[in-house]
C-alpha positions as CSV (number, residue, x, y, z in Angstrom):
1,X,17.8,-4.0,6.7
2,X,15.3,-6.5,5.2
3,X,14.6,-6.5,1.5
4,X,11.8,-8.1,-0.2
5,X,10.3,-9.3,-3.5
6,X,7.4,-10.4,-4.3
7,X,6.4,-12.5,-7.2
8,X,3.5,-14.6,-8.6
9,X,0.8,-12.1,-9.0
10,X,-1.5,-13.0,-12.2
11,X,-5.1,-13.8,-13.6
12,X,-6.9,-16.4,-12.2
13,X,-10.4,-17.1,-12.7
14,X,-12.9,-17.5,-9.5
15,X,-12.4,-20.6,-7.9
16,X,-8.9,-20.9,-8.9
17,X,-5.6,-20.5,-7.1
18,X,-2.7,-18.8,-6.8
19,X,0.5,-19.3,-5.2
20,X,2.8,-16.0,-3.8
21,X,6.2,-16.3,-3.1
22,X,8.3,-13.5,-1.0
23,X,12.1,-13.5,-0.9
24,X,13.8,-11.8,1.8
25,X,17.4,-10.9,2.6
26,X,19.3,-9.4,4.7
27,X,18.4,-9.6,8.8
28,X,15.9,-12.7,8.3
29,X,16.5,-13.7,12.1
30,X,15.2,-12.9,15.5
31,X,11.7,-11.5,16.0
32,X,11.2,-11.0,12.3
33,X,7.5,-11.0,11.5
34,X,6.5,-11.4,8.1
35,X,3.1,-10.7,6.5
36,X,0.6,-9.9,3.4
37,X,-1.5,-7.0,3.2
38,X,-3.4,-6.3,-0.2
39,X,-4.6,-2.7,-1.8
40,X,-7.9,-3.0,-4.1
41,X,-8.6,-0.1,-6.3
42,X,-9.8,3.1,-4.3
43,X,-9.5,1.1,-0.8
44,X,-6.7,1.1,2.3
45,X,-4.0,-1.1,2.5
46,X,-5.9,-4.1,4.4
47,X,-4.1,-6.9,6.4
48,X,-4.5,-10.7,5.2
49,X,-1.9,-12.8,6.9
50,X,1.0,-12.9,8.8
51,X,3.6,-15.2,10.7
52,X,6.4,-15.3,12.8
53,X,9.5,-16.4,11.4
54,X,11.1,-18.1,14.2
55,X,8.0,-19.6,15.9
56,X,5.6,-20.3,12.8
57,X,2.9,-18.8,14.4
58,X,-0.2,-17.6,11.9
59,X,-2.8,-15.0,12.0
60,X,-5.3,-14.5,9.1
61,X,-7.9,-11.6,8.6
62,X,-11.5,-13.5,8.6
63,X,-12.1,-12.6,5.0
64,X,-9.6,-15.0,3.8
65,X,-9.7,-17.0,6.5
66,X,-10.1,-21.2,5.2
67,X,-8.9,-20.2,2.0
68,X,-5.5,-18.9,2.2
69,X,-2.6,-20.4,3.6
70,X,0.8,-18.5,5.1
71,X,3.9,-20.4,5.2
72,X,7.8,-20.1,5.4
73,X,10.6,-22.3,4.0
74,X,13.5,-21.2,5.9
75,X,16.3,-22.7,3.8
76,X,15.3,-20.2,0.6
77,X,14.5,-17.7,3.2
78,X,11.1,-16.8,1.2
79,X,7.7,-17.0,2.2
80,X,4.4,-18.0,0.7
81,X,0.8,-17.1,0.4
82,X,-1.3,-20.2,-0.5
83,X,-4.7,-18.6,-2.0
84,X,-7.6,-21.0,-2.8
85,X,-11.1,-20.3,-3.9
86,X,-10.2,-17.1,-5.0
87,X,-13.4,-14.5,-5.4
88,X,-13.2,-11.3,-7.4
89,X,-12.9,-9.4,-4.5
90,X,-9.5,-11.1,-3.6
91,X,-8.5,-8.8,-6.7
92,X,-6.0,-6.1,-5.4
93,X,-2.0,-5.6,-5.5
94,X,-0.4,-7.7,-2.8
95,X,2.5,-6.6,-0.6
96,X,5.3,-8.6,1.3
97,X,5.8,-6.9,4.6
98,X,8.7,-7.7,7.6
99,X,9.3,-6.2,10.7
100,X,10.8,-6.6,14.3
101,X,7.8,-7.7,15.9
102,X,7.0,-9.6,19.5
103,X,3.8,-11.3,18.4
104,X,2.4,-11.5,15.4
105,X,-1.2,-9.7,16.0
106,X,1.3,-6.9,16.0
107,X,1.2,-7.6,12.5
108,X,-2.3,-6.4,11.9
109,X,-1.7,-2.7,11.1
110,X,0.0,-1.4,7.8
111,X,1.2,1.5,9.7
112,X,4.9,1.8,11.1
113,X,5.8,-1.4,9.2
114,X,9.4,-0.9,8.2
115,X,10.0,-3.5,5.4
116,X,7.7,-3.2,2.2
117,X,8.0,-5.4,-1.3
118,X,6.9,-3.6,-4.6
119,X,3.7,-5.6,-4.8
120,X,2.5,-8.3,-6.8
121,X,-1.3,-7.8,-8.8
122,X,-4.0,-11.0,-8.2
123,X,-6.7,-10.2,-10.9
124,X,-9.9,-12.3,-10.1
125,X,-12.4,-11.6,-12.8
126,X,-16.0,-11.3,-12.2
């Protein structure tokens, strides 16, 4: 079992930046892959970044490519999403997701992830 919680969500005006943190427990070793997808208003779950905790290997979806940054600090077990030059259409709820994962592409699709946070709102205004 992997728990997670999200926090650092807020308002932040275009250009700004935003910092999200992630705190897992539990199994944090092996093949854990760790990631953040997003949900805007009337849209799908979308992927925007993911890693591997044991390697540190990244993958980021090309919309936030540049801008955000995915990171881990293994002695608080948490992890971090980094975002920069935020646009209103970064606005959605933003989920911490684990799972038992080979690579971390595997990371790409919402479905069959085990793990799930509660979310976290970024609120970009136009």
């Amino acid at each position: 079992q992997v728990q997670l919680v999200e926090s650092g969500g807020g308002l932040v005006q275009a250009g700004g930046s935003l910092r999200l943190s992630c705190a897992a427990s539990g199994r944090t070793f092996g093949s854990l892959a760790m990631g953040w997808f997003r949900q805007a208003p009337g849209k799908e779950r979308e992927f925007v970044a993911a890693l591997m905790w044991s390697r540190g290997s990244t993958l980021y979806a090309d919309s936030v490519k540049g801008r955000f940054t995915i990171s881990r600090d293994n002695a608080k077990n948490t992890v971090y999403l980094q975002m920069n030059s935020l646009i209103p259409e970064d606005t959605a709820v933003y989920y911490c997701a684990a799972d038992f994962r080979s690579t971390v592409q595997a990371m790409r699709v919402p479905a069959g992830i085990k793990y799930w946070g509660k979310g976290t709102l970024v609120t970009v205004p136009s």
